[in-house]
Structures are given as structure tokens and as C-alpha cells.
ROSE-4610 file (N, C-alpha, C; in Angstrom, 1 decimal, always signed):
// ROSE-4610
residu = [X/X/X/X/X/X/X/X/X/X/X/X/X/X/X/X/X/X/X/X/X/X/X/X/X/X/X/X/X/X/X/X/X/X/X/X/X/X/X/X/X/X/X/X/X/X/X/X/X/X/X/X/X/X/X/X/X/X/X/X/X/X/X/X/X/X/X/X/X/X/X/X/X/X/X/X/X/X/X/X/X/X/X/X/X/X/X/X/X/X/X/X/X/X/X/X/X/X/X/X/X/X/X/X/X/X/X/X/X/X/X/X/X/X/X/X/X/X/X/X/X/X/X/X/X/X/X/X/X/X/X/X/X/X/X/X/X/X/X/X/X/X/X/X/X/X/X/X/X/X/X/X/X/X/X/X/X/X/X/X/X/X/X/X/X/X/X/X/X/X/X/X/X/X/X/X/X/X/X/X/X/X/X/X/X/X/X/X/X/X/X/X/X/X/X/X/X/X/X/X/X/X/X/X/X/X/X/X/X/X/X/X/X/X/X/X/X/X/X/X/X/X/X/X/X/X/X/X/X/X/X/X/X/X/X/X/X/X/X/X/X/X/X/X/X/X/X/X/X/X/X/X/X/X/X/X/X/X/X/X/X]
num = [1/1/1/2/2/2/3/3/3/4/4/4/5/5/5/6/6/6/7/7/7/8/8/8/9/9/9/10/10/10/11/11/11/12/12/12/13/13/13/14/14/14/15/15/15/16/16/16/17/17/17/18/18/18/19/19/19/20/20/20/21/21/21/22/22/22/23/23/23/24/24/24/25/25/25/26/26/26/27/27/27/28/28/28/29/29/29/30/30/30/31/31/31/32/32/32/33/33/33/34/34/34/35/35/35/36/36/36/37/37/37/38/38/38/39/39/39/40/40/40/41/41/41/42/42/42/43/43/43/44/44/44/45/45/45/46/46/46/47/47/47/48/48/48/49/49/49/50/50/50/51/51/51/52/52/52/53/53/53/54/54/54/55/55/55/56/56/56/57/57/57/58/58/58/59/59/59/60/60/60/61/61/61/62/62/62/63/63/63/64/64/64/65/65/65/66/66/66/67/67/67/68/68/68/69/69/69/70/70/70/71/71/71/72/72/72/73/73/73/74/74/74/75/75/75/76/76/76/77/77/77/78/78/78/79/79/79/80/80/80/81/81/81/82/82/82/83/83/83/84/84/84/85/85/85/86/86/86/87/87/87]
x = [-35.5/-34.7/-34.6/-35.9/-35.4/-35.4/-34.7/-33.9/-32.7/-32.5/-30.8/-29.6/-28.8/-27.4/-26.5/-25.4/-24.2/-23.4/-23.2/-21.8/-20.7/-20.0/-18.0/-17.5/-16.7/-15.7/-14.6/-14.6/-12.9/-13.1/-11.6/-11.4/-11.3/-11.9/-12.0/-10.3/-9.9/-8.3/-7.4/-8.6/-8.2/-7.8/-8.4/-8.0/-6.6/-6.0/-4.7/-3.7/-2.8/-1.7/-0.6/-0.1/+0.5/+2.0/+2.7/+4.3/+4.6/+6.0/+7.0/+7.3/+7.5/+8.2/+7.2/+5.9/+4.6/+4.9/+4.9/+4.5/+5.8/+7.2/+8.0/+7.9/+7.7/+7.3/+6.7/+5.8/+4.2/+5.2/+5.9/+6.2/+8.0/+8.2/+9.8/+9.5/+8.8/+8.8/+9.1/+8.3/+8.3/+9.6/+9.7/+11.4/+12.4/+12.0/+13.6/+13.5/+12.3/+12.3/+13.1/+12.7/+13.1/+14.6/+14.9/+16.5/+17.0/+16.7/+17.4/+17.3/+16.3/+15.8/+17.1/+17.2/+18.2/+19.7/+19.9/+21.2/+21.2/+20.7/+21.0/+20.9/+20.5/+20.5/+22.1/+22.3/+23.3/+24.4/+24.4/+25.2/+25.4/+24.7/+24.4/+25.4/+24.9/+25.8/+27.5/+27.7/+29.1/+29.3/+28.6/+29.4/+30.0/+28.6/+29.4/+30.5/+31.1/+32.4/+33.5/+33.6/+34.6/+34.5/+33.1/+33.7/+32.4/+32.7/+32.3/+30.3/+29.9/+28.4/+27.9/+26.9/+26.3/+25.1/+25.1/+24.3/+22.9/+21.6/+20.1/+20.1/+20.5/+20.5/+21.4/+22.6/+23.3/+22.7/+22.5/+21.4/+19.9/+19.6/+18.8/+19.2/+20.1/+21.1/+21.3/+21.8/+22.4/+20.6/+19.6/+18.7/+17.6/+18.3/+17.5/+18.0/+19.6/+19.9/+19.7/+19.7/+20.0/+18.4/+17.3/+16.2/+15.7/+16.2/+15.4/+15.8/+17.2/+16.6/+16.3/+16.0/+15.2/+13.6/+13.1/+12.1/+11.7/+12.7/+12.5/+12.3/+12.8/+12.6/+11.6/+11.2/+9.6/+8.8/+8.7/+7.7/+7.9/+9.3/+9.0/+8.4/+8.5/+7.9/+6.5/+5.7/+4.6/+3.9/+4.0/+3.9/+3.9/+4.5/+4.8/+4.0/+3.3/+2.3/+0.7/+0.9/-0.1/-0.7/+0.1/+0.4/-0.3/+0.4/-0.3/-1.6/-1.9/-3.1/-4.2/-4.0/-4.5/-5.0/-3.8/-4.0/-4.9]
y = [+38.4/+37.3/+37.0/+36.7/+36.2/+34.4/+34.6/+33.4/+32.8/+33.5/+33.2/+33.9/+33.4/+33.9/+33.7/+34.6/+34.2/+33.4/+31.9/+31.2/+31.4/+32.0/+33.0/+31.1/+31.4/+29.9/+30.1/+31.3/+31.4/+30.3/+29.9/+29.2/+29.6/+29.1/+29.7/+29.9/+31.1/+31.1/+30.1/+29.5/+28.0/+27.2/+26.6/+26.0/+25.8/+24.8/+24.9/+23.4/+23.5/+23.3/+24.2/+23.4/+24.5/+24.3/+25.3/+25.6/+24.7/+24.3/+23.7/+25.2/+26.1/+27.3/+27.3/+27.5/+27.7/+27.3/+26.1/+25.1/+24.8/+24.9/+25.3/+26.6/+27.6/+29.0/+28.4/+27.9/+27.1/+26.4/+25.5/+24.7/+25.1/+26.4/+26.6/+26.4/+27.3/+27.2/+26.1/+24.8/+23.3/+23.0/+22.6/+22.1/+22.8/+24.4/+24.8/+24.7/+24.3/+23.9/+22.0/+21.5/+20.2/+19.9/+21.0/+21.0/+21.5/+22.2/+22.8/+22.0/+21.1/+20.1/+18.9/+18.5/+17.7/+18.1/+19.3/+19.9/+19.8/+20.2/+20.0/+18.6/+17.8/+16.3/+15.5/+16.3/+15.6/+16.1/+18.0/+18.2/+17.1/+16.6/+15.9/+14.7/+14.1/+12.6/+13.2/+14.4/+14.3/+15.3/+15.7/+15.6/+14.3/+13.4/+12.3/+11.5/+12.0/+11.5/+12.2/+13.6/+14.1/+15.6/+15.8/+17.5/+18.4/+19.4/+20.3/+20.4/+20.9/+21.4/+22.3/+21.8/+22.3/+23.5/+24.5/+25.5/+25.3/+25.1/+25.3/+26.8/+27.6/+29.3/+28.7/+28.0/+27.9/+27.6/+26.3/+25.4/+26.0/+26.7/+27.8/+28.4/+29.7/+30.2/+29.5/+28.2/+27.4/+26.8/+26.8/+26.1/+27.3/+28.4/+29.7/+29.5/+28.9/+28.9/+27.3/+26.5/+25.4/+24.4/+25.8/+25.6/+25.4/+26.6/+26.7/+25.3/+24.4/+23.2/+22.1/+22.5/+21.5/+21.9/+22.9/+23.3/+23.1/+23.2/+23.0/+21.4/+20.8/+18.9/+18.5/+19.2/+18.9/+19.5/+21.2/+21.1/+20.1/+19.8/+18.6/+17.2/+16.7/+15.5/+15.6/+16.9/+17.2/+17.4/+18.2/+18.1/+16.7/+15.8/+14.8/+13.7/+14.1/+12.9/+13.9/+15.3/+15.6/+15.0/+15.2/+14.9/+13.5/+12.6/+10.8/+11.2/+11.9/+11.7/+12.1/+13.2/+13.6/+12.6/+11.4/+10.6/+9.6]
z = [-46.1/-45.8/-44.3/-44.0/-41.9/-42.1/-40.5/-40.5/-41.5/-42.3/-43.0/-42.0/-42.1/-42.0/-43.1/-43.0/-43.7/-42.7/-43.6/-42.8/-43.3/-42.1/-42.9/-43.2/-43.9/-44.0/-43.8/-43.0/-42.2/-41.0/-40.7/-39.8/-38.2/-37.5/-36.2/-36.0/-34.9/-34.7/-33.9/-33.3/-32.4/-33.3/-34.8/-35.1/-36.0/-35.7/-36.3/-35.8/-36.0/-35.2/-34.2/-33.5/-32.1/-32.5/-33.1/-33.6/-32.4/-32.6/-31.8/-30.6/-31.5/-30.6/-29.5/-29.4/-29.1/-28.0/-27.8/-27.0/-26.3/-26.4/-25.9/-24.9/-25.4/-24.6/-23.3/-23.9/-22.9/-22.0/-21.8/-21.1/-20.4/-20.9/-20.3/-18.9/-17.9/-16.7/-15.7/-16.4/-16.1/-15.9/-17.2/-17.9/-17.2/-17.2/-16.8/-15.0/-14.3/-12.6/-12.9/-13.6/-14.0/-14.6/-14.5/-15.1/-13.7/-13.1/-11.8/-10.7/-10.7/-9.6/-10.0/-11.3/-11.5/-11.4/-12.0/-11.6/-10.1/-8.9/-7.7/-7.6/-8.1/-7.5/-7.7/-9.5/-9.7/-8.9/-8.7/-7.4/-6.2/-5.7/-4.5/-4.7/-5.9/-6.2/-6.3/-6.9/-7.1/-6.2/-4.9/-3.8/-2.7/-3.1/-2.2/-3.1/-4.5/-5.1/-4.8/-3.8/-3.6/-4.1/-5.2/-5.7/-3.9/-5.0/-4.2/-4.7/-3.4/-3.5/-4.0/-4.8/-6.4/-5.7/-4.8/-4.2/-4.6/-4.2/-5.1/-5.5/-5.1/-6.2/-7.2/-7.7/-8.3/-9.5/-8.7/-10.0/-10.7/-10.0/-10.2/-11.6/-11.1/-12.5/-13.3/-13.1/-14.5/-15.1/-14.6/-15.2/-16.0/-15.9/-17.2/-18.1/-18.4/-19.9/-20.3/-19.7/-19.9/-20.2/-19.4/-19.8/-21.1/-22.4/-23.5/-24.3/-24.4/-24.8/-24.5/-23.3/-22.8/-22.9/-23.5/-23.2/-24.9/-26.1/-27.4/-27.5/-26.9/-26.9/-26.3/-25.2/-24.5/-25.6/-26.0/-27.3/-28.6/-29.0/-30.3/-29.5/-28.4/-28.0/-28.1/-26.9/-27.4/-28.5/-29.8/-30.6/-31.5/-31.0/-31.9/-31.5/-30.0/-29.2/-29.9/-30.2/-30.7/-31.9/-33.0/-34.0/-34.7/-32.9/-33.6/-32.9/-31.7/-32.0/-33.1/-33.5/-35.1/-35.7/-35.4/-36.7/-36.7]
């Protein structure tokens, strides 16, 4: 038997679709620098209305938790720009 092979008809492990969770993981870092960049900004405006100043370590802290849904809504958008492209 030269020159045959067996072709497997398993699916390569690349192929698939990328979970929501996935791709959230993938992109917390972003989202949660983009939540902290905005937390200080919005610090800024409601200092010049009279409160007090929003620290960048602060907004820092507040943008680890405040990260993951923002980090679940960037993976369902992605996912969802993936998706039509598929189509």
C-alpha cells in the first residue's frame, strides 16, 4: 500500500466556535484598563462639580471588579460580529 494514507475525520482543535467565556478571559485586560481610564475621567468631571478626586490607583482598584462585565459584553459583542461574519 505506498502512497495511501489514512484521512482521520476528526476535526482539527482550532476548529469551532470561541465560548463567550473564552473570549471574555481574552479581552479582560483591555476592558478592565478601559473601565479604569473612564472611571478616572469620570472622576475628573465630578471634580469640577464640587465632589472630591477620583485617585488613578483608585480607579485602578475599582476597575478589577467592575472589569469582568464589562469584559462579558465585549466577549458577547465579539462573538456576535463573529457570528455574522460566519454568515
Amino acid at each position: 500500500m505506498s502512497g495511501t494514507r489514512s484521512h482521520s475525520q476528526k476535526a482539527p482543535a482550532t476548529e469551532g466556535k470561541w465560548p463567550v467565556w473564552r473570549l471574555a478571559i481574552l479581552l479582560y485586560p483591555a476592558t478592565a484598563l478601559t473601565v479604569a481610564i473612564n472611571l478616572f475621567l469620570a472622576g475628573l468631571i465630578l471634580h469640577g462639580l464640587g465632589f472630591s478626586v477620583l485617585a488613578p490607583i483608585t480607579a485602578l482598584w475599582w476597575c478589577l471588579p467592575l472589569g469582568v462585565p464589562a469584559s462579558w459584553l465585549a466577549g458577547r459583542w465579539v462573538r456576535g460580529l463573529m457570528d455574522e461574519a460566519d454568515e
